[in-house]
Steps between C-alpha positions, in 0.01 A plus 500: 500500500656845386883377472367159331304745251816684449733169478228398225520812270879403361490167471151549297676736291767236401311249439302688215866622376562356175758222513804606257546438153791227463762525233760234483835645312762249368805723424857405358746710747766222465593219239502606119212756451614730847558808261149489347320365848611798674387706229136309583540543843574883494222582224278236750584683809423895345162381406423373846614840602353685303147301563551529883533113546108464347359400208176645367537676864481164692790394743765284263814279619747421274666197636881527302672208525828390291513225276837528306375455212462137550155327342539211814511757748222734309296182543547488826458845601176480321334242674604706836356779390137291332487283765677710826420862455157439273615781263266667255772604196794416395829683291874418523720327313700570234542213308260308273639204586414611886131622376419150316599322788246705820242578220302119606519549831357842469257428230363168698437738784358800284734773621564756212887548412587807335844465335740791530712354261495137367244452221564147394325390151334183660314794707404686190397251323314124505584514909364810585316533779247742681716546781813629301566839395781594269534873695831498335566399164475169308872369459490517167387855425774672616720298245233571213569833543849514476450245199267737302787765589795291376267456170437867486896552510530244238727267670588199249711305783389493809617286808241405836663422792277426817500286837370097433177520697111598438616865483776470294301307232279696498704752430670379210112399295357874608796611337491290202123543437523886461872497306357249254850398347699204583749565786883399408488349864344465857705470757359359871648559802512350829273700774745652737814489251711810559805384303377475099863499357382236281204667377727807398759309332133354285425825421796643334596148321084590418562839369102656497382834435322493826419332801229441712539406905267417756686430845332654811699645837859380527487320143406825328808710664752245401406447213543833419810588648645218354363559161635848521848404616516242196476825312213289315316842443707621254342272249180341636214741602374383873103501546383424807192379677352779755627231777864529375512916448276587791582741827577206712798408277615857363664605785698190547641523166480843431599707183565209254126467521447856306389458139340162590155458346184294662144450481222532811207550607572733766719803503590687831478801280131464362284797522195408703365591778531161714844470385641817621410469820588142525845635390529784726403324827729181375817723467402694798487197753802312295771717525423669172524192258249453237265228478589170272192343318490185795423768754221681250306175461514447905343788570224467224437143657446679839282790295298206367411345769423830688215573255388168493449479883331883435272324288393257741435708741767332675321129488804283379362168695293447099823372320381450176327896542828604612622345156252667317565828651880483418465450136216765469586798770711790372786627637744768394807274324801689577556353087172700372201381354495070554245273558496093537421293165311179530805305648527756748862647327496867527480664160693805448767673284868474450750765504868497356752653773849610478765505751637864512742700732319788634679832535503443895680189432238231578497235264101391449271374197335790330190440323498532119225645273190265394407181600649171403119332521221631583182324783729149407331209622690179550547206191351243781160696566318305212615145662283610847168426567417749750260805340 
């Protein structure tokens, strides 16, 4: 009776143990958003770290699979991970095309997806949805802010040029909205091009003041170098996206990326608490490097769902609580004071950067004085019907 008492004790013990929290993570290591899905991963992966592998102190498993950036293959990784490994959240991909394409699986089985980067309009606006949160951005606000910069400079003729899918679009009409001129020309690319000879030779037959790019990973450093070895920047002023001039492409193009303006709403150099250490402990387990925005919003999706889970006490089984609790819980935004509009789009403010050489060498963006806009809420929020 004693050893059967004894036998007992564990197996008591682990069946009362709480089973883990299940996180299914859709990253782009290969195809045409690897640059920016690594970022993702990393900024993923610290959080976890950081956390000890729980959320809101409960047991978590993120389940990391690749998709390559491929909405057919998202779709099918998501119904693995709904219908296989039951999970209980959801983050990944890069891509709005990607995040339109998992969102109904997702939404049909009522597992929150926090976005670490895509913010599709469709999401923001007449197809939102109570299981979508915007941790990132919406597309478009990025652009606005580097529109109501190019109107600030007074820019009379300005070209867009961007990548021809949901993104990219969007893009181009954030920009637009907050410029409030008429562009001399937008200019769509294909999604993956690395040669864009005949975009350059558009541009200088074009002859604009200034012009405004959007191309992500790979896109964003050829572009660039390309531009630069036109010897284009002698007359046109390049202003770039935060996806185009951020520390995932600096190094690979290096010091013809000084002087190079662009708007964000996340600096590696902000002065807040959350952010410094975030910083610190990123450049201390990755080889010194400083974060890029993509791994920033990773680890505030992880931060988000930590206090969420805190909230519940650790209950996540209630999906539409677990909903709740993600839109209303607070957690320290490596980005400063944000919270989630109706549509479930974080509103916050947006910073102008500048790429500078530092006098140890590093080239980096540098955060500039002010604020480009201030608690900014998306253009879609008024087309959702959540409250």
């Amino acid at each position: 009776m004693a050893t059967l008492a004894v036998v007992s004790l564990p197996v008591l013990a682990q069946a009362q143990a709480p089973a883990p929290i299940k996180v299914g993570v859709a990253l782009d290591i290969s195809g045409p958003f690897a640059a920016p899905g690594a970022e993702i991963r990393d900024g993923l992966n610290l959080a976890v770290k950081l956390l000890g592998s729980k959320l809101g102190g409960v047991p978590a498993e993120f389940i990391q699979a690749d998709m390559a950036g491929n909405p057919e293959q998202a779709r099918q990784l998501v119904d693995r991970f709904v219908q296989r490994e039951k999970i209980d959240l959801f983050t990944g991909p890069v891509a709005s095309n990607v995040a339109l394409a998992v969102g109904p699986a997702l939404f049909a089985a009522k597992v929150p997806y926090l976005s670490p980067n895509a913010g599709p309009s469709q999401l923001a606006g007449a197809q939102c949805n109570a299981y979508f949160f915007g941790t990132s951005y919406q597309n478009d606000s990025m652009h606005e802010a580097a529109g109501q910069y190019a109107a600030n400079k007074g820019y009379a003729k300005v070209v867009v040029l961007a990548p021809n899918y949901p993104a990219g679009k969007d893009a181009i009409n954030g920009f637009k909205r907050l410029y409030k001129k008429p562009l001399a020309d937008e200019i769509y690319t294909k999604v993956g091009q690395l040669d864009f000879a005949a975009e350059l030779a558009q541009l200088r037959a074009a002859k604009p003041e200034a012009v405004y790019i959007f191309q992500a990973g790979g896109m964003g450093i050829n572009f660039i170098k390309q531009f630069m070895a036109a010897g284009l920047n002698k007359d046109i002023t390049l202003i770039s996206s935060p996806f185009t001039a951020d520390e995932d492409i600096i190094p690979a193009v290096g010091s013809a990326m000084v002087g190079l303006f662009n708007a964000s709403s996340y600096a590696h150099d902000l002065p807040n608490a959350a952010n410094q250490k975030f910083v610190a402990e990123f450049r201390k387990a990755y080889n010194g490097r400083y974060p890029s925005l993509y791994a920033a919003f990773a680890y505030d999706v992880v931060m988000n769902m930590d206090a969420a889970v805190k909230q519940l006490g650790g209950k996540v089984g209630d999906k539409p609580a677990l909903a709740k609790a993600l839109k209303s819980a607070s957690f320290d935004s490596v980005r400063g004071a944000v919270k989630y509009g109706n549509n479930q789009f974080l509103i916050q403010d947006y910073y102008l950067r500048k790429v500078v050489q530092g006098a140890d060498g590093r080239v980096t963006n540098q955060l500039q004085p002010g604020k480009v806009l201030t608690a900014h809420q998306d253009a879609f929020a008024g087309q959702c019907s959540l409250r």
